[in-house]
N, C-alpha and C positions, 0 to 999 in steps of 0.2 A: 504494500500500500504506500502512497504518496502522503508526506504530511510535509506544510507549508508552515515553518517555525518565524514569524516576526517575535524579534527578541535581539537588544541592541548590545546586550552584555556578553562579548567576547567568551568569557570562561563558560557562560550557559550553554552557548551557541558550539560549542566545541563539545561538551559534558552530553548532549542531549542528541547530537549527530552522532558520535561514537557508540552510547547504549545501545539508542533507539534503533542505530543501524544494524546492531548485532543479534537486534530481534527482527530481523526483516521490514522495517519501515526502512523507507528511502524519506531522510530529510534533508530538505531541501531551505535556507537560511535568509532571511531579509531582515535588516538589523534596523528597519527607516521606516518608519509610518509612512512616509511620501511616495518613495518606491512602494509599498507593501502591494499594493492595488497591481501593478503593474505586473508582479510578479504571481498575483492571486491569477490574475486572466491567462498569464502566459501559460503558467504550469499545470493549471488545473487540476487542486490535490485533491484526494478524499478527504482530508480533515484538513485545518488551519486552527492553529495551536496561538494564540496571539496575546501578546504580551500588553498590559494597559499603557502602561508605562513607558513613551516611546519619544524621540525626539522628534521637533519638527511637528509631525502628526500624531498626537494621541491615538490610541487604541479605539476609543469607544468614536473615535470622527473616523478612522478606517472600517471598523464594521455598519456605522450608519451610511459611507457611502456604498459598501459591499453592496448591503441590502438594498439600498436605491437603485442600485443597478441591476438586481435582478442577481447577484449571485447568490446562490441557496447553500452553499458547500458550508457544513458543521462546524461550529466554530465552538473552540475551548479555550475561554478566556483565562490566561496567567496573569493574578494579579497579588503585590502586596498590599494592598487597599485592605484593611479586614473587614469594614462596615456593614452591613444589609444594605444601605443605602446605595453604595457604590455596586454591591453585587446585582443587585434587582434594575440598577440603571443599565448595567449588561446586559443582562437579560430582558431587558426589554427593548435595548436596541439592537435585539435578535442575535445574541446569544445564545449556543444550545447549554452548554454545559461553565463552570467555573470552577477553577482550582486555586486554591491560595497557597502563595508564597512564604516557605519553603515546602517543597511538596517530595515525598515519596516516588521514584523513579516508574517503582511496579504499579502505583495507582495512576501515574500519568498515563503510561501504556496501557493500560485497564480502560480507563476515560475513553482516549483515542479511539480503541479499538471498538469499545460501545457504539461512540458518534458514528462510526463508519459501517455497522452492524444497524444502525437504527434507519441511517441513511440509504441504506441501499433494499431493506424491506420495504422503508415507502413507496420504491419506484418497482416495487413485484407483488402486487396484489392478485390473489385469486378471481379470474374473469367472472362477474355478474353483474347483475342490473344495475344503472346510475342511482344513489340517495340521494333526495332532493328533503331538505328541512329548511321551512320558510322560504331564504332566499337564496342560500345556499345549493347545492350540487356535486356531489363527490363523485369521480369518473375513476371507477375500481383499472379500469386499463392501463391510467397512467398514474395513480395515485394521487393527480392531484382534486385541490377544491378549488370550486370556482361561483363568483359574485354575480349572477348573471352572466355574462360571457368575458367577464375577466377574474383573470388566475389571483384566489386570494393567496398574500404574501405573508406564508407562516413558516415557522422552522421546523425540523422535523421531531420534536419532541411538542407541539405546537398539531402536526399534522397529527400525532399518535392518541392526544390528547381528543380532537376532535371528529376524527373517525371512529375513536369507540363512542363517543355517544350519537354519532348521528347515524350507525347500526343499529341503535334500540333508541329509535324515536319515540319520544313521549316516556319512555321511561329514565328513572334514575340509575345509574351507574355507580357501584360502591366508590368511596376513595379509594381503598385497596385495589380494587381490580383497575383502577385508573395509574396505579402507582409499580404495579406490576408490567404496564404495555410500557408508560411513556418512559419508566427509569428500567428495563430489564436487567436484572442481574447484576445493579450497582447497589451491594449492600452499604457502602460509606455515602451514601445520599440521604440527607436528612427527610423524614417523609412531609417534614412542611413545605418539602421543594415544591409538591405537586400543587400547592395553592399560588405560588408563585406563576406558574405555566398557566394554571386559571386565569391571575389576575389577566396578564400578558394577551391572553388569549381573547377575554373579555373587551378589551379596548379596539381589537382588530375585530371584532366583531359588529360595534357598532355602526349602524346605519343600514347591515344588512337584512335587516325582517327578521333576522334570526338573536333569539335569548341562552345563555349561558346562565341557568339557574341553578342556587344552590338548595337542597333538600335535608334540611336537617336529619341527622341522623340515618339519611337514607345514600346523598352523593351526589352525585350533578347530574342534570338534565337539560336537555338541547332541546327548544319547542319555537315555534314563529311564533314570533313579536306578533302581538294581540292589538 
């Protein structure tokens, strides 16, 4: 697999091509938030591993132009920031995942490997009938959703989130089983992440005819805006 490391610290940049190379990721290094962009379209990795903390262009100005431009490719934000504040402003300028600084080598490659495990189920769904909830539209062929006839712009933790409920329309969906699709097999993910991806998700939701409800005690529910 391809990962695209923005990360402007020399001894990181050395420490994390060596490991990561020895487990079969090919990384590949851009140390400039300015470049960063240039080198996202060139190389076009499965994962991009992106550091907040960058010169010239910040971190979270290169993933907000990513996403304006229509790149979708997993991003796993490396940050020393500890705050919620800072971590949720990631993530909701389309962030899939966040690791803070100092971080564990075998949990970085754990991360990566999920993003790119979650990424590539999106885009292989089992062939069956379009879901249409309110405004919305899910097209199982290419996994993506769509707002009328344009493509809504979600992540893929975003996308896992909103496909299980728009399978059981009108009903609620546990947190657990929402917390088992969109986080698989990342037991170090705290379970308050998956309100996070709600909030995240809610916001992109508005205007569409379509509701993000929550159900106490029962779990989320997708129905058209009444």
């Amino acid at each position: 697999m391809k990962l695209l490391l923005v990360e402007d610290d020399p001894s990181m940049q050395l420490t994390l091509q060596r490991t990561l190379g020895r487990r079969h990721i090919d990384v590949r290094i851009c140390g400039d938030g300015a470049q960063a962009l240039t080198q996202w379209r060139a190389i076009e990795p499965d994962v991009v591993a992106l550091d907040l903390s960058l010169p010239n262009v910040d971190g979270l100005q290169v993933l907000a132009q990513a996403r304006a431009e229509g790149l979708r490719t997993p991003v796993l934000l490396l940050t020393a920031r500890g705050t919620v504040g800072d971590r949720i402003m990631g993530l909701n300028a389309g962030a899939d995942d966040y690791l803070p600084k100092p971080f564990d080598l075998d949990e970085l490659e754990a991360r990566i490997r999920a993003l790119r495990r979650r990424s590539q189920s999106a885009g292989h769904e089992a062939t069956m009938n379009p879901m249409e909830v309110g405004g919305l539209r899910f097209e199982p062929d290419n996994g993506a959703i769509y707002h009328r006839a344009e493509l809504l712009e979600v992540t893929p933790r975003e996308l896992a989130l909103l496909k299980a409920l728009m399978m059981k329309p009108g009903h609620a969906v546990t947190k657990e089983r929402l917390f088992e699709l969109v986080f698989p097999g990342e037991a170090n993910v705290q379970y308050e992440a998956i309100e996070v991806v709600v909030y995240r998700l809610r916001k992109k939701l508005v205007g569409t005819g379509t509701v993000l409800m929550t159900m106490r005690g029962l779990g989320y529910l997708l129905r058209a805006e009444t």
